[in-house]
C-alpha positions in Angstrom: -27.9 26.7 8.4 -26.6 25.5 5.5 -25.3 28.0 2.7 -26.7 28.1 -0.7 -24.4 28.6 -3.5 -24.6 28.6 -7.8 -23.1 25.5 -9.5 -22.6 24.9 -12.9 -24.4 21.5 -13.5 -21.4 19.1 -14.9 -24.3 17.7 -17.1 -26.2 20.6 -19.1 -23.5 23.3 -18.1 -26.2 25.7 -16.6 -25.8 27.6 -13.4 -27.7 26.2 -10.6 -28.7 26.3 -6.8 -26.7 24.0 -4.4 -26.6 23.5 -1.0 -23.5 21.3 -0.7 -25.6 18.1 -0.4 -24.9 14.6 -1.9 -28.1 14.4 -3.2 -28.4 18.2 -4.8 -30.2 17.9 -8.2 -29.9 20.4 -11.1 -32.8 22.9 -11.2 -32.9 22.3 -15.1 -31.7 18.8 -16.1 -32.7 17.1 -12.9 -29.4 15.3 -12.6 -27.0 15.1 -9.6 -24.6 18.1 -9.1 -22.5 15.8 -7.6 -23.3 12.4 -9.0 -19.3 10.4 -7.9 -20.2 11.5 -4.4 -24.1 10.8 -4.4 -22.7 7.0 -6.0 -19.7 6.7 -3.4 -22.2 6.9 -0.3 -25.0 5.0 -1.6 -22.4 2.3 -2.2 -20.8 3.0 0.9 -24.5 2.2 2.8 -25.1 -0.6 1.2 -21.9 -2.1 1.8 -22.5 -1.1 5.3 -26.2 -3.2 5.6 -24.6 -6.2 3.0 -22.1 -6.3 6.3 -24.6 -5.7 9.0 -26.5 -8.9 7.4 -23.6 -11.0 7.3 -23.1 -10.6 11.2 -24.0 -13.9 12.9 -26.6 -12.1 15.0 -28.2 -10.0 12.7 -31.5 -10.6 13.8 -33.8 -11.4 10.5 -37.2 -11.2 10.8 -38.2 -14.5 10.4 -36.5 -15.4 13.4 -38.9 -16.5 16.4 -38.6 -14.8 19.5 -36.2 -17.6 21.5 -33.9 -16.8 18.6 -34.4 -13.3 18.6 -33.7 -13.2 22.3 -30.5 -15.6 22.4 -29.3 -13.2 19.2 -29.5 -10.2 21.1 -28.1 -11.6 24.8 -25.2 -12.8 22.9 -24.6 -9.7 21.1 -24.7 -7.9 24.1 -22.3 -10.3 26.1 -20.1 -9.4 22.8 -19.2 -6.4 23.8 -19.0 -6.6 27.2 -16.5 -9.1 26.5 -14.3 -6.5 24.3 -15.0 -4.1 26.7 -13.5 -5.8 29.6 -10.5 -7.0 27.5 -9.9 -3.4 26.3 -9.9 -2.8 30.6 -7.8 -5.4 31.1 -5.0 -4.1 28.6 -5.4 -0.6 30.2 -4.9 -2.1 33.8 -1.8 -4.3 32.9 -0.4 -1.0 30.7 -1.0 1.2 33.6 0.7 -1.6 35.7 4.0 -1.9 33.4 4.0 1.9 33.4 4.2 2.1 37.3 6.4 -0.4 37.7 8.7 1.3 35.5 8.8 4.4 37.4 9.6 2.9 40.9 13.3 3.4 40.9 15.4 -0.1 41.8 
């Protein structure tokens, strides 16, 4: 449950409703209560797709289905591949660490 709380709007300097969210709008004015925040995520998000888009296999949807299919196999096989290399630098950590303790 989210707690509702007065605000004076940094725009028309009224007292209004807000609920903590980025997108909270004054009751009056209609502009954001919190409009630097409301920006940074937005920009944030669409920085976030822009990089998503910019993958190699981002599958677009003009793509045919070979494509779409050899896009999402490799992907896959991506991170397996950074999974088992994160395993393998476990293992040989957990190695070093035993061998470390065996006095000698």
């Amino acid at each position: 449950m989210s707690q509702v709380r007065e605000i004076k709007c940094p725009k028309c300097g009224k007292w209004t409703l807000w609920a903590g969210d980025i997108d909270d709008r004054c009751l009056y004015c209609d502009s954001f209560l919190e409009s630097r925040r409301f920006s940074r995520e937005v920009e944030k998000k669409i920085r976030g797709e822009v990089q998503k888009e910019n993958d190699y296999f981002f599958i677009k949807p003009t793509d045919g289905p070979f494509k779409r299919l050899c896009k999402k196999t490799l992907g896959v096989l991506r991170w397996w591949v950074i999974g088992l290399q994160i395993a393998f630098f476990v293992f040989v950590t957990i190695i070093i660490v035993l061998i470390s303790l065996i006095p000698g």
